[in-house]
N, C-alpha and C positions, 0 to 999 in steps of 0.2 A: 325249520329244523336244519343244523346242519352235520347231527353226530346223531344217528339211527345205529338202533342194537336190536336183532331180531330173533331171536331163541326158540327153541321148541326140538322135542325129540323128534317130529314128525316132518320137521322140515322139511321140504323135498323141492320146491322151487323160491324165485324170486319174485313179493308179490307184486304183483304191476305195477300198484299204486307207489311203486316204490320210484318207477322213474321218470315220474312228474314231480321227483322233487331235484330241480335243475341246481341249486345253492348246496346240496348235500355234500358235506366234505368227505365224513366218516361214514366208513358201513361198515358194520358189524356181524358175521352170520356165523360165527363158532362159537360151538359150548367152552364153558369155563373149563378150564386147563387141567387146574383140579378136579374136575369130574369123568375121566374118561369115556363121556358120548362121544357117539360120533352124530353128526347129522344123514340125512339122504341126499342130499342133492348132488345130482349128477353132473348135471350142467350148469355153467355158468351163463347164461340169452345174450344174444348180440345187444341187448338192448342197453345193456349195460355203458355204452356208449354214450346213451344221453346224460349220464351223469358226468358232465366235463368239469364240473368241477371238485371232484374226488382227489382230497390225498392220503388217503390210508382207507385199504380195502382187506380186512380179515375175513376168509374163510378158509383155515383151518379144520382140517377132524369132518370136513365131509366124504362124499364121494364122487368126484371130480374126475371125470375121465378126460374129461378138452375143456381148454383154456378159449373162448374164442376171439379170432381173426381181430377184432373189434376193439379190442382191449387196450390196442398200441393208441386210440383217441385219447386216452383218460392223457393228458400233456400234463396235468397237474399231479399225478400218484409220485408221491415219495416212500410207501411203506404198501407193501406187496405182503401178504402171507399166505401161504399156499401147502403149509407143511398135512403130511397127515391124510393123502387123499388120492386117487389111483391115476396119476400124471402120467404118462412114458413116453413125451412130449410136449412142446410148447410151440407156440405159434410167432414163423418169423419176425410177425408185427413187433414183439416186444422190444425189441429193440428201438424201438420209437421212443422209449417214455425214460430221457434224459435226464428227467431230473429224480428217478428212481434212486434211492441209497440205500433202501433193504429189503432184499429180498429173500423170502423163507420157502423152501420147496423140501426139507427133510419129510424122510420116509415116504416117496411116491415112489413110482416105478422107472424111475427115468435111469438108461445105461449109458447114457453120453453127457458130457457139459453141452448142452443146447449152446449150439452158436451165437443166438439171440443175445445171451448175456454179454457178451465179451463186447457189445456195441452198446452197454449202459456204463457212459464213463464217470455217471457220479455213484456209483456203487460203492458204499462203502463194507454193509455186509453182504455177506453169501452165505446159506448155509444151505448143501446139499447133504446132509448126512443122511446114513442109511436108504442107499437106492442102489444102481446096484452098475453104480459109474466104472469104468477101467481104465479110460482115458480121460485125460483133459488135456483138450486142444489148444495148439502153442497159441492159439489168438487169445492170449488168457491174456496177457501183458499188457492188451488193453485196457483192463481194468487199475488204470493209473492209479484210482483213488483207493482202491480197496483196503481197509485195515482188517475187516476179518473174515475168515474163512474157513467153514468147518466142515470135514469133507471124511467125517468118521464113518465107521459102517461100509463100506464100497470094497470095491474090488483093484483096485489099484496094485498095478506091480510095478509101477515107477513115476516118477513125475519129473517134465519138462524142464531143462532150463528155462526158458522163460518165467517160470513164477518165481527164479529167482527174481527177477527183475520188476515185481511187486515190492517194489521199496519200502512203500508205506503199512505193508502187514504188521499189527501189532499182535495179533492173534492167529496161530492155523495149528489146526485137529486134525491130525491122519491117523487120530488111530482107528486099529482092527481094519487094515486094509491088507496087502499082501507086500507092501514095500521090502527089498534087499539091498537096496543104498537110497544113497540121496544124490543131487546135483553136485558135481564140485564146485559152485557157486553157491551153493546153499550158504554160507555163513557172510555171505553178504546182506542177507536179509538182517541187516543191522539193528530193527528197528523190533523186532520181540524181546520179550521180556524172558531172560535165563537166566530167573532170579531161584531163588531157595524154592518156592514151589513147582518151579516149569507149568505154570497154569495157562500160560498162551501156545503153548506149542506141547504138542503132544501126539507121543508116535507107539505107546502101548498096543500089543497084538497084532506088531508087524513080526517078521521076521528078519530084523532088519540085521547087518552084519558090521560091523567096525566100519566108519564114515571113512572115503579116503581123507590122505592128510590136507587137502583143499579144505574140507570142510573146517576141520579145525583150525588152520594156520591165518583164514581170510576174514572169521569173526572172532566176537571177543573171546574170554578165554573160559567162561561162562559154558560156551558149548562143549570144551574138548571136555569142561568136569562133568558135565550131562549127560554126555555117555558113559564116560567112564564110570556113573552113577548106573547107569541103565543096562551095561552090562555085568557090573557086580563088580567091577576090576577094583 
């Protein structure tokens, strides 16, 4: 086998037999999306390890307190999801698993961007939303590759220049944070879309105040009508 799907509301661990199977790519241990269960499982066993050749590991909608140590082995995981479950950190290892490109941690507990991330430079998505983040730390601009980032829900009262310097975002979500401006590099992030819907960038239940004129004059023109949309002008 190399795509296992393990279901049940009683869930509460991993069963053993699970990591004698060395060829396993997929593992599966969240309820369907549409059903709002949650599972039990607390912990995720070191032993998870054995599975080296894992690339996509879903658990979702459990109860996840620690990630463990172990984890930075899987060299093959490209799809991470972790959203849904009582995180309020991660473990340095992560930063090992390189050729990582999505990773899901909305709605844990987590009040920092864990530094671990900011050393997975094939990430392409990130979604932190709803946790109860304030900062994020300039070592973000390492995520060279990153196209999306969704970082709604948090506590946020400002963000870094450096994420201007995410060139390649095609997508980022602040809303319902506490934002009051943005970078005056912010309209450098040339590469979202401020099209008629504004569906990649999104700054709803901020309190945000009139961008200075950097913002407007350094991207297209796309942004200065966005606000001027968003404050009713």
């Amino acid at each position: 086998k190399k795509k296992l799907k393990i279901s049940g509301r009683e869930l509460a661990s991993v069963p053993v037999q699970v990591f004698g199977l060395d060829q396993l790519q997929v593992l599966e241990m969240s309820p369907e999306r549409e059903s709002c269960l949650r599972y039990r499982m607390e912990l995720l066993p070191p032993e998870i390890s054995c599975l080296r050749n894992l690339t996509c590991l879903y658990v979702d909608s459990n109860n996840l307190k620690k990630i463990p140590a172990e984890i930075g082995t899987l060299s093959h995981l490209e799809r991470l999801t972790l959203s849904n479950n009582s995180l309020s950190s991660l473990p340095p290892e992560m930063g090992a698993l390189q050729r990582l490109h999505s990773l899901h941690l909305a709605n844990n507990s987590l009040t920092e961007l864990p530094a671990p991330l900011c050393q997975l430079r094939s990430l392409t998505f990130l979604d932190v939303s709803d946790n109860k983040i304030g900062a994020i730390p300039s070592s973000i601009r390492h995520l060279e590759k990153l196209e999306t980032l969704l970082l709604l829900f948090n506590s946020l009262e400002s963000l870094p220049e450096d994420v201007c310097l995410l060139r390649n975002l095609h997508t980022l979500w602040l809303g319902n944070n506490h934002l009051r401006s943005l970078p005056a590099s912010f309209g450098e992030l040339v590469n979202l879309d401020w099209g008629c819907n504004y569906c990649s960038c999104n700054f709803e239940g901020n309190p945000l105040e009139s961008p200075p004129p950097e913002v407007c004059s350094r991207g297209p023109e796309e942004i200065r009508d966005y606000f001027l949309s968003f404050h009713g002008a």
